[in-house]
C-alpha positions as YAML, in Angstrom:
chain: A
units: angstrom
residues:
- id: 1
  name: UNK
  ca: [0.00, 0.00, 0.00]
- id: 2
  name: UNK
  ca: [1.23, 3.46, -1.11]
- id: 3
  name: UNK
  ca: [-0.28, 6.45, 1.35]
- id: 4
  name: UNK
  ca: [-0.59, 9.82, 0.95]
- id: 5
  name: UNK
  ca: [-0.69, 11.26, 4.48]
- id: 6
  name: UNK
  ca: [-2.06, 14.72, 5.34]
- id: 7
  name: UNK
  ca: [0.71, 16.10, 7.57]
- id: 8
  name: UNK
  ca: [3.69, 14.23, 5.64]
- id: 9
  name: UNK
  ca: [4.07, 16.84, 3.11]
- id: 10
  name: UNK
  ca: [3.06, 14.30, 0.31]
- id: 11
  name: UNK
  ca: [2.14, 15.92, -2.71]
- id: 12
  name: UNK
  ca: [1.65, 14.54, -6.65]
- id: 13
  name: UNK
  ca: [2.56, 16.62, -9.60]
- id: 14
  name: UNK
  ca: [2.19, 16.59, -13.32]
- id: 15
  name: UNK
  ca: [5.46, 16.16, -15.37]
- id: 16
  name: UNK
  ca: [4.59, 20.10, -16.28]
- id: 17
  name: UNK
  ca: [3.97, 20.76, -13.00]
- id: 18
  name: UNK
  ca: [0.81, 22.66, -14.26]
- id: 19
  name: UNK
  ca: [-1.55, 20.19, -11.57]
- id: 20
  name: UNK
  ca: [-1.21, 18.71, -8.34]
- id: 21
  name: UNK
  ca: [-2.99, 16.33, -6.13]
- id: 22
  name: UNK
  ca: [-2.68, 16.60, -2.33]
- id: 23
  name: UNK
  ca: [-5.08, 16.55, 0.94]
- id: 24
  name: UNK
  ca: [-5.65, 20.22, 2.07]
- id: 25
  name: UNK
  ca: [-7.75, 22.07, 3.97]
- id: 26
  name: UNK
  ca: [-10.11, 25.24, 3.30]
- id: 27
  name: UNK
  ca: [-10.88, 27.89, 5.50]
- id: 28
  name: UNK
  ca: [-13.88, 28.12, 8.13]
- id: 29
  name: UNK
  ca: [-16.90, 30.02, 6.51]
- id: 30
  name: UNK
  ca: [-20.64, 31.30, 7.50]
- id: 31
  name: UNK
  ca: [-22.59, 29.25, 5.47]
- id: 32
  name: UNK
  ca: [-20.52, 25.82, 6.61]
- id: 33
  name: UNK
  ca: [-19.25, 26.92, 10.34]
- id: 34
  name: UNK
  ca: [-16.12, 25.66, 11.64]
- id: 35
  name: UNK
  ca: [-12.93, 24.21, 9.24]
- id: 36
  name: UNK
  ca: [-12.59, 21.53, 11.75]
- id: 37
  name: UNK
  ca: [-13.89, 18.32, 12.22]
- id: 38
  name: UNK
  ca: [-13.97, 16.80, 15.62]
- id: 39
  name: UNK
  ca: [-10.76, 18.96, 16.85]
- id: 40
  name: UNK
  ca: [-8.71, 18.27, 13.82]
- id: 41
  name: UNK
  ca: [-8.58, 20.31, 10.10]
- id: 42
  name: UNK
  ca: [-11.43, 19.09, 7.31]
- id: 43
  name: UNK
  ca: [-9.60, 17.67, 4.72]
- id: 44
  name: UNK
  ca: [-10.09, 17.05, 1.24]
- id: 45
  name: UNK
  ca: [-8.84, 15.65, -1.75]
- id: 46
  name: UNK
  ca: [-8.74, 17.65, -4.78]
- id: 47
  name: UNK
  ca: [-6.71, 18.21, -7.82]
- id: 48
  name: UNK
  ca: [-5.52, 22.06, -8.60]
- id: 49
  name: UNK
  ca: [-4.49, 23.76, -11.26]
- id: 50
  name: UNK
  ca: [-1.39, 25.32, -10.51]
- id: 51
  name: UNK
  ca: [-0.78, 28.06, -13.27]
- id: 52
  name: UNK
  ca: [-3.88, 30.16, -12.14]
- id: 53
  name: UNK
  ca: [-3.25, 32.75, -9.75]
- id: 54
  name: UNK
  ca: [-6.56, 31.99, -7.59]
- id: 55
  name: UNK
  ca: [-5.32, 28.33, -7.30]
- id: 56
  name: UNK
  ca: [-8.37, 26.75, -9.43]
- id: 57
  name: UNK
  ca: [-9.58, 23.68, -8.22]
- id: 58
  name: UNK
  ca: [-9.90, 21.40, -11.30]
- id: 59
  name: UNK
  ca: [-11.38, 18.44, -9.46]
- id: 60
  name: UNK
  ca: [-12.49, 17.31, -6.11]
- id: 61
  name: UNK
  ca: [-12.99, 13.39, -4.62]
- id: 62
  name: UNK
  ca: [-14.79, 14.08, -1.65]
- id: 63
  name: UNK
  ca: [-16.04, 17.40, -2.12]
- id: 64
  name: UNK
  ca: [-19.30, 16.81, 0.21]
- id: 65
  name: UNK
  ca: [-17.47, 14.33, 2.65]
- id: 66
  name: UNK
  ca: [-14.22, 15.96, 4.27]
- id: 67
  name: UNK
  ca: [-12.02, 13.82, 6.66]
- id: 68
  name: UNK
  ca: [-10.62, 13.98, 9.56]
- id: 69
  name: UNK
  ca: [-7.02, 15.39, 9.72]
- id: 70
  name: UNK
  ca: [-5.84, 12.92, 12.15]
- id: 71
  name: UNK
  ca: [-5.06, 10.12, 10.64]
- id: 72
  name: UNK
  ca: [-6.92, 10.72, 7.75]
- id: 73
  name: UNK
  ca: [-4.91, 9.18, 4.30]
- id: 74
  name: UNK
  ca: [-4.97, 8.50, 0.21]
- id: 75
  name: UNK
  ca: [-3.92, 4.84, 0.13]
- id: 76
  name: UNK
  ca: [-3.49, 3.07, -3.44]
- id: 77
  name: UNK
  ca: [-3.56, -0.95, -2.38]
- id: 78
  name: UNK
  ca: [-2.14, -3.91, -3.11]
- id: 79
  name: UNK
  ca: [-5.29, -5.06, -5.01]
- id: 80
  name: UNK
  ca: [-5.78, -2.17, -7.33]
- id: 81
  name: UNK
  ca: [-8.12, 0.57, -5.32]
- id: 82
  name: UNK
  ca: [-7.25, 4.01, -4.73]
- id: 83
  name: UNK
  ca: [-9.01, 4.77, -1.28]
- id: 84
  name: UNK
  ca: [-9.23, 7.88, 0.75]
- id: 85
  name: UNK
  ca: [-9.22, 6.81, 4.55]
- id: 86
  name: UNK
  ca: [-10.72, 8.48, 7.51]
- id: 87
  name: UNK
  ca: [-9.15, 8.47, 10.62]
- id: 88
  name: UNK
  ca: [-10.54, 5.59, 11.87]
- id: 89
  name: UNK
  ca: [-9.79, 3.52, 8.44]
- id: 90
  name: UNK
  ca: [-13.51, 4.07, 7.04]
- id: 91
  name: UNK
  ca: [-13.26, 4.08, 3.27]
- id: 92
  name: UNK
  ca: [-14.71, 8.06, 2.38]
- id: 93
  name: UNK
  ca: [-14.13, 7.85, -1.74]
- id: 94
  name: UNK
  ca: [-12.89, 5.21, -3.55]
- id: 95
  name: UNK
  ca: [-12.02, 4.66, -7.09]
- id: 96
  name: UNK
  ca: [-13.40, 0.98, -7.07]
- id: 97
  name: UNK
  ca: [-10.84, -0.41, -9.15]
- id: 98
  name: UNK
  ca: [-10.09, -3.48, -6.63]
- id: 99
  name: UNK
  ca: [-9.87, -6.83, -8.35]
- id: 100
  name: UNK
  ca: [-8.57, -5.18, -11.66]
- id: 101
  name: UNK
  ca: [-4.74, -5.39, -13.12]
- id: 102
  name: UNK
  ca: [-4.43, -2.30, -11.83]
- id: 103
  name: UNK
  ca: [-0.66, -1.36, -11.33]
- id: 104
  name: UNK
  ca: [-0.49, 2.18, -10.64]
- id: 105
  name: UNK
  ca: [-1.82, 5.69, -10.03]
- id: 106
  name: UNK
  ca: [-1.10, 8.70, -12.62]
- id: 107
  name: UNK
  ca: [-1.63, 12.49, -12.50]
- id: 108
  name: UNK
  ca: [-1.56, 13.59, -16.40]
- id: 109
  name: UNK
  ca: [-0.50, 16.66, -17.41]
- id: 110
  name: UNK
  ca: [-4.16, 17.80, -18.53]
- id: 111
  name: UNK
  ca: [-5.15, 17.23, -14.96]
- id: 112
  name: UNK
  ca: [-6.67, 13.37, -15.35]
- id: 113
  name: UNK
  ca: [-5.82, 11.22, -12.46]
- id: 114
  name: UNK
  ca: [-6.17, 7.60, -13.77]
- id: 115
  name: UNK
  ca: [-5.84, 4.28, -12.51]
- id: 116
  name: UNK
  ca: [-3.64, 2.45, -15.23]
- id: 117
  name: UNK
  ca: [-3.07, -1.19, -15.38]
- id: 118
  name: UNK
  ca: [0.49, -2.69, -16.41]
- id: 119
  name: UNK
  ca: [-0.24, -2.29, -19.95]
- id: 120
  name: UNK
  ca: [-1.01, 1.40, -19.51]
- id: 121
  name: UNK
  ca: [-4.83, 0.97, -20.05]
- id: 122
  name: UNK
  ca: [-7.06, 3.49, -18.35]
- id: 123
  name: UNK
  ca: [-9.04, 1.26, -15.93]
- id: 124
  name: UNK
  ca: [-10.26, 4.93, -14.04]
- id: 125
  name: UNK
  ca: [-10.00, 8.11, -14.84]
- id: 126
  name: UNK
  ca: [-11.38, 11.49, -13.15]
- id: 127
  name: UNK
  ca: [-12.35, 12.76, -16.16]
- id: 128
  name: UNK
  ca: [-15.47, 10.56, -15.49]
- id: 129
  name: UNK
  ca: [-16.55, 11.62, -12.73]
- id: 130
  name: UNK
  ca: [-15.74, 15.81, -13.00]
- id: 131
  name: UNK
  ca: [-17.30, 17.87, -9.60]
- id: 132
  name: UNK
  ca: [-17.82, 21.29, -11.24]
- id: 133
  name: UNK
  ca: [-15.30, 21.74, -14.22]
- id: 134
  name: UNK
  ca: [-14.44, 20.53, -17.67]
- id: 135
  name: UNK
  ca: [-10.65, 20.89, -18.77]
- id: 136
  name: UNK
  ca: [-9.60, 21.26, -22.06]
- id: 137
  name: UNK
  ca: [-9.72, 17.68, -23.68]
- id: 138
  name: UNK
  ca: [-12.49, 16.46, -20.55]
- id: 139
  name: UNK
  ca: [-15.61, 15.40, -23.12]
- id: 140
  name: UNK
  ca: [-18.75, 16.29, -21.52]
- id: 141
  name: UNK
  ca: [-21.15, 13.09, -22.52]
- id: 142
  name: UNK
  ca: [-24.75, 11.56, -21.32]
- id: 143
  name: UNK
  ca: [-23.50, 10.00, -18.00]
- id: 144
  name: UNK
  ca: [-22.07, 13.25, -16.55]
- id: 145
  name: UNK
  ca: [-23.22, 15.98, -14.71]
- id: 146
  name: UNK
  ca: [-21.40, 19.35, -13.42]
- id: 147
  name: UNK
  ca: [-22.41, 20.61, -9.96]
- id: 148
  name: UNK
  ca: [-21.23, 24.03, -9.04]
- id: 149
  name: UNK
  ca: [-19.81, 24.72, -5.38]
- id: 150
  name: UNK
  ca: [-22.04, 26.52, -3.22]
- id: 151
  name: UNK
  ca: [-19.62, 29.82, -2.92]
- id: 152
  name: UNK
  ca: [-15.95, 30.60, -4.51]
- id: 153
  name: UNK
  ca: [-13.60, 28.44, -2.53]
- id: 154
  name: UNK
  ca: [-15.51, 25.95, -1.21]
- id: 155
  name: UNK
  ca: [-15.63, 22.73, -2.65]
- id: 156
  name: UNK
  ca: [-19.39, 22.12, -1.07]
- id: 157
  name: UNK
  ca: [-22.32, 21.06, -3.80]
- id: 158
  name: UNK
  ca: [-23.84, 23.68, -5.05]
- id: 159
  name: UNK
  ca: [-27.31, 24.38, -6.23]
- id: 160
  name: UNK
  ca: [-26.92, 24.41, -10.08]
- id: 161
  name: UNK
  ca: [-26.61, 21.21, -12.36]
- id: 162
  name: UNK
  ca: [-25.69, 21.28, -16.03]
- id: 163
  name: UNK
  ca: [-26.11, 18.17, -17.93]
- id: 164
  name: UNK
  ca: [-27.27, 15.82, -20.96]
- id: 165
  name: UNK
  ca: [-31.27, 14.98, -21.17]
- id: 166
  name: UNK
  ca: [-31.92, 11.13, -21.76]
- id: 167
  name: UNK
  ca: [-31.96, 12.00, -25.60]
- id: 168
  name: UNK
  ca: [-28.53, 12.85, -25.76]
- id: 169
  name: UNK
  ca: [-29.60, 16.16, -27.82]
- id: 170
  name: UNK
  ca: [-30.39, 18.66, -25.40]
- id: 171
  name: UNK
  ca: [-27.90, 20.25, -22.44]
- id: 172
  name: UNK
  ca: [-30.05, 21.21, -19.38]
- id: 173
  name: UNK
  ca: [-28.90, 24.01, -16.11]
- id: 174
  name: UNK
  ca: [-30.65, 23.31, -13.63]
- id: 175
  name: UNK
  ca: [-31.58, 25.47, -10.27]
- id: 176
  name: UNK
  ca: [-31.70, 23.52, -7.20]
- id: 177
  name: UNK
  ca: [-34.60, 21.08, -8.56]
- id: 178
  name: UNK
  ca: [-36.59, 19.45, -11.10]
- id: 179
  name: UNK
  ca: [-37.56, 23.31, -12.51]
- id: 180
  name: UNK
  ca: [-35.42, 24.00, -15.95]
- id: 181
  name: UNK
  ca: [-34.87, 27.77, -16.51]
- id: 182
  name: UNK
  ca: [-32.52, 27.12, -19.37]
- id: 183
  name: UNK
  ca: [-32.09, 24.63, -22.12]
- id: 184
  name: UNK
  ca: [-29.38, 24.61, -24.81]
- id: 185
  name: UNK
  ca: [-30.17, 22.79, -27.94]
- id: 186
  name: UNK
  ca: [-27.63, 21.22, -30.49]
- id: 187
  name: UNK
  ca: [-28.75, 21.49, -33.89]
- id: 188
  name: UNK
  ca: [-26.41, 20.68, -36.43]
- id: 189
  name: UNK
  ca: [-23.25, 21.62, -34.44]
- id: 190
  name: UNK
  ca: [-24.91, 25.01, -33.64]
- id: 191
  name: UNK
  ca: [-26.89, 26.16, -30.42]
- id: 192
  name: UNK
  ca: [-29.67, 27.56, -30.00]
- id: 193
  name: UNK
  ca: [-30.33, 29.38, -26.75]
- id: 194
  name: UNK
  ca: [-34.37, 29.06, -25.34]
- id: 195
  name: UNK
  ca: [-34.97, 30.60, -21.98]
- id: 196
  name: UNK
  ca: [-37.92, 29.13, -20.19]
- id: 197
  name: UNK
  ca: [-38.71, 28.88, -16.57]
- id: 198
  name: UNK
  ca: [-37.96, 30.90, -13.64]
- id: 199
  name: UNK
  ca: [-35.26, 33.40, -13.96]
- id: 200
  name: UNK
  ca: [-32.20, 33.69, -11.31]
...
C-alpha cells in the first residue's frame, strides 16, 4: 500500500507541473461553520491547477465528505483501489478499481488522475466523474453531470446542475430542482439558446 498522508508533506505533480494532487484544507466560513472536524482540520482531496493565480480547483474526490485530519490518508492498495481513509480507516471515496490489473496511479499533465493497469490501459480516470469543471480535452457526454460549489472556494455542492437529457440532444442548467430555466439545444453543431422557466 502506497499512502498519501495529510501532515507528511506528500504531494503529486504533473510532469509540467501545471496540476497537483494533495489533501488540504479550506478555511472556516458562515454558510458551513467551523474548518474543523472533531478537533482536527477538514480535509479534502482535490486536484488544482497550478498556473492560475486563484489556485483553481480542477477536481475534487470528496467534495461533500471531508475527513478527519488525524489520521486521515490517500492509500493506493495492493489489489488495485485508490481509497481515501478516515481516521478511523472508514473508506470516504474510492475509485473501485479493486480486483482489476491495476498497477499504478497517474496524475496527467491535462489534470486526469487515472488508474492504469500494467499495460497502460485506463481502468479509471477522473475525467469521469468531473465535480464542477471541464478541462480542455475532458468530453462532456450523457453519464455526466457538473455541480457548481455553493460559494468561490468551497468545494461544497452547489445548487446548479448542467447536464445531458436522456436523448442525448439537449444540455439542461438546472436550479436547485426538477424546474429547468434554461435549455441549450444542439442542432447541427450550432446552439440555439431558449430561456424558459424561472429566472435567477
Amino acid at each position: 500500500m502506497i499512502a498519501i498522508a495529510p501532515m507528511g508533506g506528500a504531494y503529486i505533480f504533473t510532469t509540467s507541473i501545471s496540476f497537483l494532487l494533495m489533501l488540504m484544507t479550506i478555511a472556516a466560513t458562515k454558510d458551513h461553520g467551523s474548518s474543523y472536524l472533531g478537533g482536527y482540520k477538514r480535509l479534502y482531496l482535490p486536484v488544482w491547477f497550478t498556473g492560475s493565480s486563484g489556485k483553481t480547483v480542477a477536481w475534487t474526490a470528496n467534495r461533500d465528505a471531508p475527513v478527519n485530519g488525524r489520521g486521515s490518508r490517500l492509500a493506493f492498495r495492493r489489489d488495485g483501489g485508490l481509497d481515501l481513509l478516515d481516521y478511523n480507516g472508514a473508506v470516504i471515496w474510492s475509485t473501485n478499481t479493486t480486483a482489476t490489473r491495476a498497477s499504478r496511479a497517474e496524475l496527467l499533465d491535462s489534470g486526469n488522475l487515472v488508474i492504469v493497469d500494467p499495460d497502460g490501459q485506463q481502468l479509471w480516470r477522473s475525467f469521469d466523474s468531473p465535480t464542477d469543471t471541464l478541462l480542455p480535452s475532458q468530453p462532456m457526454t450523457r453519464n455526466i453531470r457538473l455541480v457548481s460549489a455553493s460559494s468561490r472556494g468551497l468545494f461544497y455542492s452547489g445548487l446548479y446542475t448542467l447536464f445531458f437529457d436522456n436523448d442525448n440532444q439537449l444540455i439542461k442548467l438546472m436550479y436547485n430542482g426538477p424546474e429547468v430555466f434554461f435549455f441549450l439545444f444542439l442542432v447541427e453543431f450550432s446552439f440555439l439558446l431558449v430561456i424558459s422557466g424561472a429566472s435567477v
